[in-house]
mmCIF file as Biopython writes it, N, C-alpha, C and O atoms, coordinates in Angstrom:
data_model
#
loop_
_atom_site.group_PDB
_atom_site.id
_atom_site.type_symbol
_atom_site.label_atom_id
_atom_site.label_alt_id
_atom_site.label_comp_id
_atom_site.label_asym_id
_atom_site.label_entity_id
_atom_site.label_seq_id
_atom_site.pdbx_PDB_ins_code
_atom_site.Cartn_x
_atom_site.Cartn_y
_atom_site.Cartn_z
_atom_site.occupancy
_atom_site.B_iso_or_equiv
_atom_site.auth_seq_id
_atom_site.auth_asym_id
_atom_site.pdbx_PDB_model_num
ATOM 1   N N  . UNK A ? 1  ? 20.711 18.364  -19.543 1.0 0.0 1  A 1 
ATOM 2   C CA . UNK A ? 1  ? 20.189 18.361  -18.190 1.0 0.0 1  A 1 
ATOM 3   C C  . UNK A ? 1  ? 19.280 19.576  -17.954 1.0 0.0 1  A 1 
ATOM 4   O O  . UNK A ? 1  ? 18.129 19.419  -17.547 1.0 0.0 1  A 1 
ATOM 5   N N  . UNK A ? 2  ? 19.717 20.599  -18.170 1.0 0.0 2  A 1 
ATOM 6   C CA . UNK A ? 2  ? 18.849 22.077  -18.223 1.0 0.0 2  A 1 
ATOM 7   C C  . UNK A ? 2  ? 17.543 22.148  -18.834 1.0 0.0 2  A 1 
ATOM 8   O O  . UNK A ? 2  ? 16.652 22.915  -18.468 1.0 0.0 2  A 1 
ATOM 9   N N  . UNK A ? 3  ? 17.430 20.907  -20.246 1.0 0.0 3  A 1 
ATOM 10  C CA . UNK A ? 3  ? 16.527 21.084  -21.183 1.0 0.0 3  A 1 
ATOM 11  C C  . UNK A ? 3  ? 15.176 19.765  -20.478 1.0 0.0 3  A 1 
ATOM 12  O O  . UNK A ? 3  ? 13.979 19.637  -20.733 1.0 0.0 3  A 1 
ATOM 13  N N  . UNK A ? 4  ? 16.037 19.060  -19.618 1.0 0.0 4  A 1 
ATOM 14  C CA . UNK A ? 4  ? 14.979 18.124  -18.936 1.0 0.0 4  A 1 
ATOM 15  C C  . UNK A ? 4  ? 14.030 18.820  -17.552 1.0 0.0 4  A 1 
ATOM 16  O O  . UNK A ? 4  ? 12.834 18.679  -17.295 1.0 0.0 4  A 1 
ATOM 17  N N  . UNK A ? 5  ? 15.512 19.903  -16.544 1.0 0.0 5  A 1 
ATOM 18  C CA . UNK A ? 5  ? 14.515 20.453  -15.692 1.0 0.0 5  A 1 
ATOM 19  C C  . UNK A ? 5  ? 13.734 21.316  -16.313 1.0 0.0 5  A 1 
ATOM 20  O O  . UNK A ? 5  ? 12.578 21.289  -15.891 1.0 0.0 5  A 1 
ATOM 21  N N  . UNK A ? 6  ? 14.021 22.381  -17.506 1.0 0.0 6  A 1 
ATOM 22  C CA . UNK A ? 6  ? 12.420 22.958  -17.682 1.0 0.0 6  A 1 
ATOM 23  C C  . UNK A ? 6  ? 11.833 22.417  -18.053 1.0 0.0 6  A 1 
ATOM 24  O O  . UNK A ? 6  ? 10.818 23.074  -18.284 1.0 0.0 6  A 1 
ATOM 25  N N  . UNK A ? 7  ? 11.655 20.804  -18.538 1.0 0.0 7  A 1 
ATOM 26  C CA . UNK A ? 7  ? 10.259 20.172  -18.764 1.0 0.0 7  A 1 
ATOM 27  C C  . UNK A ? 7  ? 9.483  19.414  -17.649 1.0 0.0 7  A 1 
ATOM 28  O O  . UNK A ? 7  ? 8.309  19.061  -17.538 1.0 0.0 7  A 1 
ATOM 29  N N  . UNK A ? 8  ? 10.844 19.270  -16.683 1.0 0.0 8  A 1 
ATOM 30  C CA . UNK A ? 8  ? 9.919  18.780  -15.319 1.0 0.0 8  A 1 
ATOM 31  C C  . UNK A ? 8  ? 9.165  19.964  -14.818 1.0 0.0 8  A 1 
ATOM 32  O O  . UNK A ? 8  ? 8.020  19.867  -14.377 1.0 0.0 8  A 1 
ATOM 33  N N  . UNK A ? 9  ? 9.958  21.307  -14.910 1.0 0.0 9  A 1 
ATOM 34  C CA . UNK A ? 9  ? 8.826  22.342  -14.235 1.0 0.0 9  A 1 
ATOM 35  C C  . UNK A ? 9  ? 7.703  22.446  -14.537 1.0 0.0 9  A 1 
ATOM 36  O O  . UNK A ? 9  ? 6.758  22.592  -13.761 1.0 0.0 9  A 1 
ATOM 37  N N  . UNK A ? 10 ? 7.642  22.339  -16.570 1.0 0.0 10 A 1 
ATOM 38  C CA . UNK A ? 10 ? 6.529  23.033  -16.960 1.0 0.0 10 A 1 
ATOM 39  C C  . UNK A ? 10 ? 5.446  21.846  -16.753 1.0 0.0 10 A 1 
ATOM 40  O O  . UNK A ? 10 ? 4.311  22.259  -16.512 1.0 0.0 10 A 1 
ATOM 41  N N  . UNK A ? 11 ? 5.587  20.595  -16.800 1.0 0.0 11 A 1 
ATOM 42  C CA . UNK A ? 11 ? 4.567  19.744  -15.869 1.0 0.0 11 A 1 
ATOM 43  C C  . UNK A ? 11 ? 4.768  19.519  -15.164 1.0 0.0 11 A 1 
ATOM 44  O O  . UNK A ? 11 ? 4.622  18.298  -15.217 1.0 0.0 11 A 1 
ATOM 45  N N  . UNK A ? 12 ? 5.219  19.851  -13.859 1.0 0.0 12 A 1 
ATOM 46  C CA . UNK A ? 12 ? 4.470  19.648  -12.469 1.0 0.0 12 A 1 
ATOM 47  C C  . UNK A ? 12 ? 3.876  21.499  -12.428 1.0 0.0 12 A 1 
ATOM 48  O O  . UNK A ? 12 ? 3.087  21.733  -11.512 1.0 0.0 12 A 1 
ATOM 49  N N  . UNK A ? 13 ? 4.154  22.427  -13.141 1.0 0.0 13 A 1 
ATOM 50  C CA . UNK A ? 13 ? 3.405  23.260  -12.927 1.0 0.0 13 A 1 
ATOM 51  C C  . UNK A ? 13 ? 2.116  23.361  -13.056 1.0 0.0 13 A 1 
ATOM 52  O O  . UNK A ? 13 ? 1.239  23.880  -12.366 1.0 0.0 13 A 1 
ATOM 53  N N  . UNK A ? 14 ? 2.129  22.503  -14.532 1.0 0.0 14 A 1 
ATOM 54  C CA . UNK A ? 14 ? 0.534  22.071  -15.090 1.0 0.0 14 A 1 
ATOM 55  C C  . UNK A ? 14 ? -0.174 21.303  -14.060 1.0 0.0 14 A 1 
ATOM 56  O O  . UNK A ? 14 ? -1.312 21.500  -13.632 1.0 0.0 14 A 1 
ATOM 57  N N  . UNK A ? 15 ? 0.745  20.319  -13.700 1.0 0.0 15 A 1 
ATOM 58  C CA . UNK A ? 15 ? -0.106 19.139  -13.037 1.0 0.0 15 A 1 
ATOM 59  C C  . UNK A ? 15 ? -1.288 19.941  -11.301 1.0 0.0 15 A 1 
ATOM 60  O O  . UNK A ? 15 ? -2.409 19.644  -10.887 1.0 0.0 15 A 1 
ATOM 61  N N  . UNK A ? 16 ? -0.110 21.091  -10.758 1.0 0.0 16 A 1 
ATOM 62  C CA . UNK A ? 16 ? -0.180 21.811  -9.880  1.0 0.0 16 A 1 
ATOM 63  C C  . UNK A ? 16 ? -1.481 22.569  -10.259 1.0 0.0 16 A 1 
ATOM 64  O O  . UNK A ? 16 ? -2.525 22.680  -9.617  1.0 0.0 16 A 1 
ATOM 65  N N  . UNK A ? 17 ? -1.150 23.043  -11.428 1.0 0.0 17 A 1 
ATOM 66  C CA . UNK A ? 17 ? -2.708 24.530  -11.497 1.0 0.0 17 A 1 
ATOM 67  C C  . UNK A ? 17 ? -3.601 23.661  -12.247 1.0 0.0 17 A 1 
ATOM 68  O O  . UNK A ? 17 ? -4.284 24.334  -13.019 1.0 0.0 17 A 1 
ATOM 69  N N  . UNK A ? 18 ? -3.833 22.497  -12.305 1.0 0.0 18 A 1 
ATOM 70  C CA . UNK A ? 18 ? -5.213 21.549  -12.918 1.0 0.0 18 A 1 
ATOM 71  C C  . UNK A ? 18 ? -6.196 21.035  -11.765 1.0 0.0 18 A 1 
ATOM 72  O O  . UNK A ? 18 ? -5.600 20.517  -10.821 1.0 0.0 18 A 1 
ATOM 73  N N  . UNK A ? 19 ? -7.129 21.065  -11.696 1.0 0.0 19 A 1 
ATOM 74  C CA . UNK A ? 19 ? -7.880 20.362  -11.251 1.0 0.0 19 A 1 
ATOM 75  C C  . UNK A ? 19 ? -7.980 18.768  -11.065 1.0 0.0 19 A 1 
ATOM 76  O O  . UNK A ? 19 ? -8.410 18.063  -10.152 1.0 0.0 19 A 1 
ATOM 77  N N  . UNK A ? 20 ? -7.423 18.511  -12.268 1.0 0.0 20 A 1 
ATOM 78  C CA . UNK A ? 20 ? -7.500 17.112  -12.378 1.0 0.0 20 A 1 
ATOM 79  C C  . UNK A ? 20 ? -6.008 16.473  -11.645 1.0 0.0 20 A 1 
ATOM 80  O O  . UNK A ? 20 ? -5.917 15.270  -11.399 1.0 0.0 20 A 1 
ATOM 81  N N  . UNK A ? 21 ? -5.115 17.246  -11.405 1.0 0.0 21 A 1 
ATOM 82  C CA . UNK A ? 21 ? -3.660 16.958  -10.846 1.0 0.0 21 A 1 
ATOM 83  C C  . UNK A ? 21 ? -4.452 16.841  -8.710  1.0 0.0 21 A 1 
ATOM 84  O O  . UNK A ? 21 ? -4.243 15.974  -7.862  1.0 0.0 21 A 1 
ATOM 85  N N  . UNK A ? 22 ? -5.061 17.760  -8.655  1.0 0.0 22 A 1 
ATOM 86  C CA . UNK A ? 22 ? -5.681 17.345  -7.366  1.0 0.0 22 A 1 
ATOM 87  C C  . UNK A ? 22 ? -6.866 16.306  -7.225  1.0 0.0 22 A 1 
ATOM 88  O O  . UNK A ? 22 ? -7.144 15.620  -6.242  1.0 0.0 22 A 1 
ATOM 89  N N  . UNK A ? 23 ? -7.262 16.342  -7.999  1.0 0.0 23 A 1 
ATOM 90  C CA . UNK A ? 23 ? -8.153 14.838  -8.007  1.0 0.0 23 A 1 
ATOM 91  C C  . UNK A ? 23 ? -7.431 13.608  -7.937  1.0 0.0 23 A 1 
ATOM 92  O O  . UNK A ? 23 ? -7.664 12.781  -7.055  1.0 0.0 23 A 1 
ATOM 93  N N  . UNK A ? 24 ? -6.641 13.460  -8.746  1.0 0.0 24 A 1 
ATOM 94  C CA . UNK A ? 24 ? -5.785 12.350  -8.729  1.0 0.0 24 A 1 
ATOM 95  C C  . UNK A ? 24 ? -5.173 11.975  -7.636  1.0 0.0 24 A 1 
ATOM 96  O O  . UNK A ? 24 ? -5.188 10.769  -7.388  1.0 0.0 24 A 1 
ATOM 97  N N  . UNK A ? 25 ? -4.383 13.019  -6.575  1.0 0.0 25 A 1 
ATOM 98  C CA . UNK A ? 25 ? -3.823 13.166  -5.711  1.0 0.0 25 A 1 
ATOM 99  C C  . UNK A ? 25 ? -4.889 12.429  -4.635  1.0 0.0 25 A 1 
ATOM 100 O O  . UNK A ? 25 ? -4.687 11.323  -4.134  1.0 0.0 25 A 1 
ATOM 101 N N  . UNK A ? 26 ? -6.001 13.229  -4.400  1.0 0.0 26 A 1 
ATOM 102 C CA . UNK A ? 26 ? -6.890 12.720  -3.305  1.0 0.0 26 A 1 
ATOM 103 C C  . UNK A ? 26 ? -7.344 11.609  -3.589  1.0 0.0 26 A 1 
ATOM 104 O O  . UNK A ? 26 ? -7.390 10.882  -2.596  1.0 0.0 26 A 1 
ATOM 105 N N  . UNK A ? 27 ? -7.776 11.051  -4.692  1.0 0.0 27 A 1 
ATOM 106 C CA . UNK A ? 27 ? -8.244 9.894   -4.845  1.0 0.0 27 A 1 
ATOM 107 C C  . UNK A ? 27 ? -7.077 8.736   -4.410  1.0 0.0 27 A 1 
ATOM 108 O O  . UNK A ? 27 ? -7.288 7.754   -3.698  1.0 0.0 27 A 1 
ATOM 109 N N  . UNK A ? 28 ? -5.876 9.100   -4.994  1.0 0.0 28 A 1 
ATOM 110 C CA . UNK A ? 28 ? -4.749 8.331   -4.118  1.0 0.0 28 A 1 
ATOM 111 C C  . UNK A ? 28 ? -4.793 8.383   -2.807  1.0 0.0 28 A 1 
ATOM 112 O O  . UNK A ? 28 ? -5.100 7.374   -2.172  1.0 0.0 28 A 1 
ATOM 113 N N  . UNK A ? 29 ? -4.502 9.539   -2.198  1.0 0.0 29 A 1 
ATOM 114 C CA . UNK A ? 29 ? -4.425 9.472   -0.725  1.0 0.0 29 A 1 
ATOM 115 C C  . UNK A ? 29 ? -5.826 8.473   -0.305  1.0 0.0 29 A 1 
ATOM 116 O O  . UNK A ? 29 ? -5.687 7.444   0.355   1.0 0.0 29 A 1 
ATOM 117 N N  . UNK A ? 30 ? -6.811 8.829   -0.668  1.0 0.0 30 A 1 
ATOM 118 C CA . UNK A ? 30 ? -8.104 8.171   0.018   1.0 0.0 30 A 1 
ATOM 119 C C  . UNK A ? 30 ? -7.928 6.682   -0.284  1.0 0.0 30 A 1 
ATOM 120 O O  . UNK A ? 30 ? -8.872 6.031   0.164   1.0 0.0 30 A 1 
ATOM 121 N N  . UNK A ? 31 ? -7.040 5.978   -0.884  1.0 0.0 31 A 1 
ATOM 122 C CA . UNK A ? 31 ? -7.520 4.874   -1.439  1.0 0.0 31 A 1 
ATOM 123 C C  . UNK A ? 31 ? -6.019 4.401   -0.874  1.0 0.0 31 A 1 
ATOM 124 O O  . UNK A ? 31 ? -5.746 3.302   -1.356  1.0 0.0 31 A 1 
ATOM 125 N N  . UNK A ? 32 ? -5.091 4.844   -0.102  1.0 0.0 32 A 1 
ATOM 126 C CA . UNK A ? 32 ? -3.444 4.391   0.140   1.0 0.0 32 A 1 
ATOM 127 C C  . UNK A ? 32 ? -4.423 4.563   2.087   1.0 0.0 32 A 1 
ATOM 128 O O  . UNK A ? 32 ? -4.316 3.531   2.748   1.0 0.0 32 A 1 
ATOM 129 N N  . UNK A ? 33 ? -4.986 5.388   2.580   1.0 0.0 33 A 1 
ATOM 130 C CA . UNK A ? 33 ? -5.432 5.736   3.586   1.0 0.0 33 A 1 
ATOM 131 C C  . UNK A ? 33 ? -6.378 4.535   4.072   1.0 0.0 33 A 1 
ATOM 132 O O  . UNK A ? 33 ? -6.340 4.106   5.225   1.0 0.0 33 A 1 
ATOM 133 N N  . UNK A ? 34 ? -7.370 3.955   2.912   1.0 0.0 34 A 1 
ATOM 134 C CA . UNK A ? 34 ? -8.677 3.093   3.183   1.0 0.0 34 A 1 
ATOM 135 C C  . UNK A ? 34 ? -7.723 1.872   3.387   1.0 0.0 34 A 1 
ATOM 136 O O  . UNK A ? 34 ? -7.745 1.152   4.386   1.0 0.0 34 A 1 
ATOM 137 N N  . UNK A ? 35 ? -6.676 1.689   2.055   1.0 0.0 35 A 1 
ATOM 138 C CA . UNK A ? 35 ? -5.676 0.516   2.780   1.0 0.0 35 A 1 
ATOM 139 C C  . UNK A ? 35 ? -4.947 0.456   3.613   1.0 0.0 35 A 1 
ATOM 140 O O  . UNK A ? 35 ? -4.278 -0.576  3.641   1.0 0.0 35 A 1 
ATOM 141 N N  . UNK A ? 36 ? -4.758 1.234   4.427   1.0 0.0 36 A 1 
ATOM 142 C CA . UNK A ? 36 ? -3.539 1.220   5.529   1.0 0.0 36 A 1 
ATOM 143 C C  . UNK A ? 36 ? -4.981 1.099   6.439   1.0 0.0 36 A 1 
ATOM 144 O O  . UNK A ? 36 ? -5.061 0.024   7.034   1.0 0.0 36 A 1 
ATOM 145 N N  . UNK A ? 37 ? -5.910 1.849   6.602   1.0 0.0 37 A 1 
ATOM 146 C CA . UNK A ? 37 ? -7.030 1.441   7.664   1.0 0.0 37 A 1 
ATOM 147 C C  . UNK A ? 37 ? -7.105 0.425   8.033   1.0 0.0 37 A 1 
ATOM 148 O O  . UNK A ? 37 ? -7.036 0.111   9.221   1.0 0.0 37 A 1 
ATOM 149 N N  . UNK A ? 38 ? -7.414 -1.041  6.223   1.0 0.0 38 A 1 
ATOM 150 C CA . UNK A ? 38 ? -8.031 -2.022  6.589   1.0 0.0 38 A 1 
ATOM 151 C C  . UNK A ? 38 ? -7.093 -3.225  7.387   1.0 0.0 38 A 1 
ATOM 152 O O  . UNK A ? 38 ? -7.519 -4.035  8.210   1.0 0.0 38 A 1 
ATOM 153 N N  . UNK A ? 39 ? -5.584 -3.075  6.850   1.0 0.0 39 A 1 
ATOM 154 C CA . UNK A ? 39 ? -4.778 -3.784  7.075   1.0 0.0 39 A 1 
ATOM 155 C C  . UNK A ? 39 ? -4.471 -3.156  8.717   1.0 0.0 39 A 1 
ATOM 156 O O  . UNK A ? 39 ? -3.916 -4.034  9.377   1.0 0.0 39 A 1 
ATOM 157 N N  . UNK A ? 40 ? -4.646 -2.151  9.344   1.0 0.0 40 A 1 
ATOM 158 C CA . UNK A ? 40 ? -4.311 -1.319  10.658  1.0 0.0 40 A 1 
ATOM 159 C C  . UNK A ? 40 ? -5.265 -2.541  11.935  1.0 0.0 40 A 1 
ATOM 160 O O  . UNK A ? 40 ? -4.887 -3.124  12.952  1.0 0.0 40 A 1 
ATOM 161 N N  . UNK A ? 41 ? -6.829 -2.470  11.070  1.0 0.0 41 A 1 
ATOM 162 C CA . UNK A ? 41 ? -8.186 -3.195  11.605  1.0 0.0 41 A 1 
ATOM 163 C C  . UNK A ? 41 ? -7.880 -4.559  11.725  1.0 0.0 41 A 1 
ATOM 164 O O  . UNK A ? 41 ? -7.838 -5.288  12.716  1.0 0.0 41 A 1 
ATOM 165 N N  . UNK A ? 42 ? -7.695 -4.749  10.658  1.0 0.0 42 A 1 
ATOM 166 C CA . UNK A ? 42 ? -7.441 -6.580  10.123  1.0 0.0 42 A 1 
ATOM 167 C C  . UNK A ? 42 ? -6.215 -7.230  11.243  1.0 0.0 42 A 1 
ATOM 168 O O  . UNK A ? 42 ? -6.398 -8.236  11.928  1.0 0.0 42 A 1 
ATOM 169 N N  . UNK A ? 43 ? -4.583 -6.154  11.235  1.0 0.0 43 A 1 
ATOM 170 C CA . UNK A ? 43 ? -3.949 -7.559  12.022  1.0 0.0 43 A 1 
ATOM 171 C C  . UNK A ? 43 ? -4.263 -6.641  13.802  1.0 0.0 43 A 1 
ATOM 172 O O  . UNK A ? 43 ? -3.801 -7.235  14.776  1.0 0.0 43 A 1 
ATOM 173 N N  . UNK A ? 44 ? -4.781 -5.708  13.982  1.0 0.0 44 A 1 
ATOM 174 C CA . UNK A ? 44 ? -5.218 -5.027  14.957  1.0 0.0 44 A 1 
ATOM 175 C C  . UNK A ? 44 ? -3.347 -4.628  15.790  1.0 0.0 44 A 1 
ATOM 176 O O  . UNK A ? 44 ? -3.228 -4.539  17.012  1.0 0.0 44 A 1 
ATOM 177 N N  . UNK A ? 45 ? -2.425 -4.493  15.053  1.0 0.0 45 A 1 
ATOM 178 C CA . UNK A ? 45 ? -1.446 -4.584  15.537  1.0 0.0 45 A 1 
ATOM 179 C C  . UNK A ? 45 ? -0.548 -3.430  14.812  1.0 0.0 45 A 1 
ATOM 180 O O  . UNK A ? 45 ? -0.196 -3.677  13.659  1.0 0.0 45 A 1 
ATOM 181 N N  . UNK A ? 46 ? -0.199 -2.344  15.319  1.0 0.0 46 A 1 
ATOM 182 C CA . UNK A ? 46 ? 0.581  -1.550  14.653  1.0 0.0 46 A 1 
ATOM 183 C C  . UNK A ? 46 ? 2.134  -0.945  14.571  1.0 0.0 46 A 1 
ATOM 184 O O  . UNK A ? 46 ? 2.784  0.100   14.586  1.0 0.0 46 A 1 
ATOM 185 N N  . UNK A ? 47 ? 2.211  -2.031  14.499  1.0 0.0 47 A 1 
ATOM 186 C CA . UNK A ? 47 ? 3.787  -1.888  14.057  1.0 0.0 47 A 1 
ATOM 187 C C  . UNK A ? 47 ? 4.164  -2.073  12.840  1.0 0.0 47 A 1 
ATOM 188 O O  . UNK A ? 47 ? 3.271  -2.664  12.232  1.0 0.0 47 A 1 
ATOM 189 N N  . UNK A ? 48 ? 5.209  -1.815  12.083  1.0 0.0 48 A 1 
ATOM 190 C CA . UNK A ? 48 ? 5.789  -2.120  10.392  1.0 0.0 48 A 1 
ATOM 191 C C  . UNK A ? 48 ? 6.086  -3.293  10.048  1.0 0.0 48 A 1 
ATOM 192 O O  . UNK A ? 48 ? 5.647  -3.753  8.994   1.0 0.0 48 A 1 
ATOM 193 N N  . UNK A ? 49 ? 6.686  -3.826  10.661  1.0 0.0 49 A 1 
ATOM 194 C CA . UNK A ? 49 ? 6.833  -5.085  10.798  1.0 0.0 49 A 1 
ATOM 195 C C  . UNK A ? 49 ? 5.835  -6.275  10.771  1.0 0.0 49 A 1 
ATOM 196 O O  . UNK A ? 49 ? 5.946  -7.283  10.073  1.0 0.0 49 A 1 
ATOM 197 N N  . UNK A ? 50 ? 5.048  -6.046  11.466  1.0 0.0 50 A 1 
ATOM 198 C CA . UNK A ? 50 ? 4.470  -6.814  11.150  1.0 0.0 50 A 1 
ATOM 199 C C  . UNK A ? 50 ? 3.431  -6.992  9.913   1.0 0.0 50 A 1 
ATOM 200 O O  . UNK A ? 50 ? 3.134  -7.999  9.271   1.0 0.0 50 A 1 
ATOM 201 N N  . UNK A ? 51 ? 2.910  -5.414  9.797   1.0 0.0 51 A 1 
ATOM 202 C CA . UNK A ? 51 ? 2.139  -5.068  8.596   1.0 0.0 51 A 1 
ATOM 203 C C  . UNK A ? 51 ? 2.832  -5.103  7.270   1.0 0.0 51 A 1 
ATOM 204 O O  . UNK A ? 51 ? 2.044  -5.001  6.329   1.0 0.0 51 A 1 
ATOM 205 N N  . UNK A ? 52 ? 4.151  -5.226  6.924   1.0 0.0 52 A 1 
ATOM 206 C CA . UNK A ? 52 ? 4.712  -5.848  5.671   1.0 0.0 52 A 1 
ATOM 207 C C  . UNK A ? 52 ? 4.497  -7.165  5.986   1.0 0.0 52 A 1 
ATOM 208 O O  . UNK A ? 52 ? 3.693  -7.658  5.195   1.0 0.0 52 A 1 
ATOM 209 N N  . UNK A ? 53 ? 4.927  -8.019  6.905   1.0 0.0 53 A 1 
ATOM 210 C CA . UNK A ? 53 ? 5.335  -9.078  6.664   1.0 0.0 53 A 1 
ATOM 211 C C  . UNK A ? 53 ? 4.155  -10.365 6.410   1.0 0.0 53 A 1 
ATOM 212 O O  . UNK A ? 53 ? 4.289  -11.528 6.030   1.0 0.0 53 A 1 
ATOM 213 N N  . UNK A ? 54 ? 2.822  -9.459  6.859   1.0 0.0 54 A 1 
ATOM 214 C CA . UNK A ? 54 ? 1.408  -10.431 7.039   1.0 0.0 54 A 1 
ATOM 215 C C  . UNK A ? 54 ? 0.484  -9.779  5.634   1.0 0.0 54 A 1 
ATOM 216 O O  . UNK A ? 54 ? 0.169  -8.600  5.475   1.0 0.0 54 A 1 
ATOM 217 N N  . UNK A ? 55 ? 0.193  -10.892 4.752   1.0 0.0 55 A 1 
ATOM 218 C CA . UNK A ? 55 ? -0.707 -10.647 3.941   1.0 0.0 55 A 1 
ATOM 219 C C  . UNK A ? 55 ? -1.739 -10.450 4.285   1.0 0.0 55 A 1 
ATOM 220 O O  . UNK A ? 55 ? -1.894 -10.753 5.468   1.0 0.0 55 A 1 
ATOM 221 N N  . UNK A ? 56 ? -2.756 -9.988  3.713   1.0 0.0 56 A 1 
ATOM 222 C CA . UNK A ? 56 ? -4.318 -10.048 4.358   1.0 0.0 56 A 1 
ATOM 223 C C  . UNK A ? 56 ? -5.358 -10.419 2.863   1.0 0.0 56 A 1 
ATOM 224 O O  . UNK A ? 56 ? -6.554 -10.711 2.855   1.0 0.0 56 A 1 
ATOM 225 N N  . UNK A ? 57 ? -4.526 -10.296 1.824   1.0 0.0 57 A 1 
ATOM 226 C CA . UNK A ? 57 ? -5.385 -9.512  0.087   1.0 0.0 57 A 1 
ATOM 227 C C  . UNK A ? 57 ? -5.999 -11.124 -0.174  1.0 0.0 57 A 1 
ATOM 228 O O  . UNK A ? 57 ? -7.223 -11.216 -0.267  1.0 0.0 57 A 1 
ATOM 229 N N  . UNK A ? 58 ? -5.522 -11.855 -0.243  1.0 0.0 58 A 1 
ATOM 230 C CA . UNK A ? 58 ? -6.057 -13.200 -1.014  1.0 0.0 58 A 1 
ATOM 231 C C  . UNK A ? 58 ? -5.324 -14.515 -1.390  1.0 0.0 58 A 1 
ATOM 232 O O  . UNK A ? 58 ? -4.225 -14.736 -0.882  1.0 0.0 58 A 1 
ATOM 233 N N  . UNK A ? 59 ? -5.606 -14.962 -1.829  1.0 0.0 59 A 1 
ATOM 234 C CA . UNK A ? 59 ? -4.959 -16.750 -1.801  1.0 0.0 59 A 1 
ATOM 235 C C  . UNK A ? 59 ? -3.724 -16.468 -2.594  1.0 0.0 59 A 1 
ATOM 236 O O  . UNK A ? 59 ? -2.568 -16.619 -2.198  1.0 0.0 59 A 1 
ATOM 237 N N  . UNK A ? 60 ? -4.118 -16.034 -3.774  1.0 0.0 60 A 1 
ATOM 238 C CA . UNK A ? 60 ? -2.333 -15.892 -4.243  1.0 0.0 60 A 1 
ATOM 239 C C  . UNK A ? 60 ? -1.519 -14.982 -4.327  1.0 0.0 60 A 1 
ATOM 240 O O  . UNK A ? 60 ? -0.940 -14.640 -5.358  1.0 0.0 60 A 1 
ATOM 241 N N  . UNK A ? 61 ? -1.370 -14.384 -2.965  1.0 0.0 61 A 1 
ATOM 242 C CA . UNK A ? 61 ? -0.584 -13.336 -2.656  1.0 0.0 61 A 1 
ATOM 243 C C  . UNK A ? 61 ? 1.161  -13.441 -3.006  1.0 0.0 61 A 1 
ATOM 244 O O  . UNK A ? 61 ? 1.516  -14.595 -2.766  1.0 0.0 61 A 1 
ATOM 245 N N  . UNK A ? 62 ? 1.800  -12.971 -3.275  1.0 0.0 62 A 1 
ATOM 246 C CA . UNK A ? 62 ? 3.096  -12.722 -3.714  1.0 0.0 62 A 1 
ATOM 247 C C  . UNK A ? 62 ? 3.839  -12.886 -2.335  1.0 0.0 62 A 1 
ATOM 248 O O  . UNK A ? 62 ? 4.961  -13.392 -2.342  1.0 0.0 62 A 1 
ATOM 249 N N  . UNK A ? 63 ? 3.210  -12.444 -1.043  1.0 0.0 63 A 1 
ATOM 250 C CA . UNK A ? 63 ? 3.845  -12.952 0.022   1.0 0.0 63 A 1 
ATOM 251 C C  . UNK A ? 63 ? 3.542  -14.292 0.710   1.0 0.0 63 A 1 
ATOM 252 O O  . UNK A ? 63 ? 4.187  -14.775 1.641   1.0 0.0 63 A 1 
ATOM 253 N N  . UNK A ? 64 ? 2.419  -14.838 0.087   1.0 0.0 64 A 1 
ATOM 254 C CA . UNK A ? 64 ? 2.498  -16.298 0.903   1.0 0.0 64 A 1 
ATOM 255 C C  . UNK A ? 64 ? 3.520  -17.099 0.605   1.0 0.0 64 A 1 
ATOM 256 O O  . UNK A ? 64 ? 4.031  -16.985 -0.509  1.0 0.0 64 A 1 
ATOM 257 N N  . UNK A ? 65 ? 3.906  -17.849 1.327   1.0 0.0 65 A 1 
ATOM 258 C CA . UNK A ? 65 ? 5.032  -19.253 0.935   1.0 0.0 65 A 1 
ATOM 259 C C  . UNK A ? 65 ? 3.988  -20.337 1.086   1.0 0.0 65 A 1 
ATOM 260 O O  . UNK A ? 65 ? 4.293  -21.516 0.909   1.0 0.0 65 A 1 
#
């Protein structure tokens, strides 16, 4: 167990002092942000509920019945 947390430290330390560990990050946020926008726009309704429960992506969505 000891020998796994110093390998989680020593990468998320890396991941922390890289450049590329914050790129990744923002490019996520911007792209989890642009989807919560479109789906926010699309059912114009903001509650959780309803935004899980309504697809918006395409014909063979995993949530249509």
């Amino acid at each position: 167990m000891r020998t796994l947390r110093i390998l989680f430290a020593k990468e998320l330390s890396a991941t922390l002092t890289s450049p590329i560990g914050y790129t990744v990050a923002a490019v996520f946020l911007l792209v989890l942000g642009y989807t919560f926008s479109l789906t926010l726009f699309a059912t114009k309704v903001a509650n959780l509920p309803t935004s899980f429960t309504r697809c918006m992506c395409c014909r063979s969505c995993w949530c249509r019945s």
